[in-house]
C-alpha positions as CSV (number, residue, x, y, z in Angstrom):
1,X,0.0,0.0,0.0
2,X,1.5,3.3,-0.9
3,X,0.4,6.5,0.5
4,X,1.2,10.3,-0.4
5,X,2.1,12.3,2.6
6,X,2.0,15.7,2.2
7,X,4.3,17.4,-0.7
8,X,6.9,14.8,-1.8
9,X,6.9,12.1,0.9
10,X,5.6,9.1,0.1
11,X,4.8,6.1,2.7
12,X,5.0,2.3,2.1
13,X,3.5,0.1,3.5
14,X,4.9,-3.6,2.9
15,X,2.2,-6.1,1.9
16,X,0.6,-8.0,5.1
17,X,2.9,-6.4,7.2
18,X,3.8,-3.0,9.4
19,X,7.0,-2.2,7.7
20,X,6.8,1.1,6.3
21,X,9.3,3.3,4.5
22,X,9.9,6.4,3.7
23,X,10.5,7.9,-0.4
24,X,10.5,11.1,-1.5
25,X,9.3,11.8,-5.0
26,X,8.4,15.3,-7.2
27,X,4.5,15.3,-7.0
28,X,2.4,18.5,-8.8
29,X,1.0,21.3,-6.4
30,X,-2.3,20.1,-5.2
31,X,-4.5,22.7,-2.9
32,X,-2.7,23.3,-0.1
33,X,-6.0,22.8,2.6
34,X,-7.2,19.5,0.4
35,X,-3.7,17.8,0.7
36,X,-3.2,18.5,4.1
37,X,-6.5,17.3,4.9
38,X,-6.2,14.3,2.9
39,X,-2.4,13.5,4.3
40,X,-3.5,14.0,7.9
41,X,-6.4,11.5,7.1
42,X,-3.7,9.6,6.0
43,X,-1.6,9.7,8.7
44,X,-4.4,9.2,11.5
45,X,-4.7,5.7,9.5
46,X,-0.7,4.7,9.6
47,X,-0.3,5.8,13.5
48,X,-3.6,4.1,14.0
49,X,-1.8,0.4,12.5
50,X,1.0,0.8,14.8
51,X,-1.0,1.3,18.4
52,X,-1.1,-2.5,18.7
53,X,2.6,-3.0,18.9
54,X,3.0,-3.2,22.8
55,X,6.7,-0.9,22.3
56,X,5.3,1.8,20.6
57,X,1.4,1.6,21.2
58,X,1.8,4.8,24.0
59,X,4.1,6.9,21.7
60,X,1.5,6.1,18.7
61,X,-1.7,7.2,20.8
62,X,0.7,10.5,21.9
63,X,1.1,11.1,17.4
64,X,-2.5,10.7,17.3
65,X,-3.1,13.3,20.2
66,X,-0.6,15.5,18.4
67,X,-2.1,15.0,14.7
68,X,-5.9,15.9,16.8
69,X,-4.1,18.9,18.3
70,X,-3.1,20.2,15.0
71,X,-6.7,20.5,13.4
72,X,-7.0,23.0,15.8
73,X,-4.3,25.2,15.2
74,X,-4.7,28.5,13.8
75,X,-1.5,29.9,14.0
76,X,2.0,28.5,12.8
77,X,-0.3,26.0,10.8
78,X,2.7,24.8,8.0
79,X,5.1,25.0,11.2
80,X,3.1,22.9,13.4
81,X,2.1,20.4,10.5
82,X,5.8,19.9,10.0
83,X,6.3,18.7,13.6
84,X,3.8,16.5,13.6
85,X,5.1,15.0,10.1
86,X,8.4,14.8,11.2
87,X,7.3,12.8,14.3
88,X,5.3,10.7,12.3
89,X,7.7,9.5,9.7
90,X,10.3,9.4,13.3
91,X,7.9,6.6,14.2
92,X,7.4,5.0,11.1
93,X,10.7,4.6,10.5
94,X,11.7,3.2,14.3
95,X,8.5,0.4,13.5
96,X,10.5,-0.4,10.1
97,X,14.1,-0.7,11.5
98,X,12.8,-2.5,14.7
99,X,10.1,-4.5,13.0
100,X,10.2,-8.2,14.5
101,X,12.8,-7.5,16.9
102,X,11.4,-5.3,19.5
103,X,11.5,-8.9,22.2
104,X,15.2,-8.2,21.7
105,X,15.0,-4.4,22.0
106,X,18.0,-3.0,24.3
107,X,16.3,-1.5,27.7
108,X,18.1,1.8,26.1
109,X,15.9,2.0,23.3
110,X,12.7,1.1,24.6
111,X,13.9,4.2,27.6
112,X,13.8,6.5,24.1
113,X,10.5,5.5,23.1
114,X,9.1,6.9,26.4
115,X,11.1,10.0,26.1
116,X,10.0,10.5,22.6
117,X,6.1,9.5,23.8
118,X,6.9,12.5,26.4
119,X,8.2,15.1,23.6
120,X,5.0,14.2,21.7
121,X,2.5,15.0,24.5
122,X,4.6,18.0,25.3
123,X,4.2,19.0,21.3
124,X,0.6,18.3,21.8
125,X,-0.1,20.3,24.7
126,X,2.1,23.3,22.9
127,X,-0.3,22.7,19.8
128,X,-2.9,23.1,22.2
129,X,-1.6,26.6,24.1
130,X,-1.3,28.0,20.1
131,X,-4.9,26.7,19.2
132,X,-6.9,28.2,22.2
133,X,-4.3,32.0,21.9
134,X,-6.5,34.5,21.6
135,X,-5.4,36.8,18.1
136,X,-4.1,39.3,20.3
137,X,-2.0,36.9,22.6
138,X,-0.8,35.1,19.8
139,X,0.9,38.3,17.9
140,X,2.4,39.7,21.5
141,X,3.4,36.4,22.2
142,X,4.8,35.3,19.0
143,X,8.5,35.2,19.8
144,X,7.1,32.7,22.8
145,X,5.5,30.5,20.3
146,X,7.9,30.6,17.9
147,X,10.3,29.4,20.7
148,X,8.6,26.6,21.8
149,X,8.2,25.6,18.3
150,X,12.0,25.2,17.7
151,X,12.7,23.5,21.1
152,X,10.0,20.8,19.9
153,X,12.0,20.8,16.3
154,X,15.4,20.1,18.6
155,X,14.0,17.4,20.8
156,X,12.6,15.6,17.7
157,X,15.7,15.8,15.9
158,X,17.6,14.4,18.9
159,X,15.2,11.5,19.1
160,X,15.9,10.7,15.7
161,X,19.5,10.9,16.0
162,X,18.9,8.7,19.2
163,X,16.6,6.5,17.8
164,X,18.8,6.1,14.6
165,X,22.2,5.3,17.1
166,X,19.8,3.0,19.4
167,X,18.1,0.8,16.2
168,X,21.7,0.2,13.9
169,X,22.9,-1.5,17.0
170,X,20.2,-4.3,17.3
């Protein structure tokens, strides 16, 4: 099963399995509201596959408060929808590398999959402070929200980092 995400990602999804992976490919300019719509739908459907897997079920129910989070935002809409992207194919791409092997996952890496379950309620709940700002508190507090932005951007390219380190060594 292949599915577009948003722009030029595209995710696979291995037949009968939960291996996905991640290709980027030119696609023509859609509308920008009908393809996010439609990769959000999208993504709600991938996360929603991987909340069985005992490791990562917490951290997948976490991307799924994050993607709900989103439809709400009004502010730093592209900015928040590439967080929650980037922690989506983050996940999608620890399922893939640790795909029948998480019964011999090092206690290290499953420590990271908290942490990065942690980083994506505390993305939600910034979502959430941008999505109920008033117009006024958002434009005097804009350097805030900006801010918190890039700290989750930092904390989700550390996991990555981590998670890549953590998963070439099993």
């Amino acid at each position: 099963m292949r599915l577009a995400i948003r722009g030029s990602t595209t995710i696979v999804q291995q037949a009968s399995s939960t291996t996905f992976s991640v290709q980027r490919t030119p696609r023509p300019a859609d509308s920008p509201v009908l393809d996010t719509a439609v990769t959000l739908a999208q993504m709600f459907g991938q996360v929603g596959t991987l909340v069985p897997i005992p490791a990562v079920s917490a951290a997948a129910t976490a991307l799924i408060s994050v993607l709900d989070a989103y439809t709400r935002v009004q502010a730093n809409r592209d900015r928040c929808f590439r967080l929650a992207e980037r922690a989506f194919t983050i996940l999608c791409q620890l399922e893939e590398a640790m795909e029948d092997k998480w019964d011999d996952a090092p206690p290290a890496l499953l420590n990271n999959v908290v942490k990065f379950e942690n980083v994506l309620l505390s993305l939600r709940d910034a979502m959430k402070q941008i999505a109920s700002a008033s117009v006024t508190r958002r434009i005097l507090s804009g350097s805030k929200f900006s801010g918190l932005l890039d700290d989750h951007e930092r904390r989700l390219q550390d996991m990555q980092v981590s998670f890549q380190a953590r998963t070439s060594l099993v």
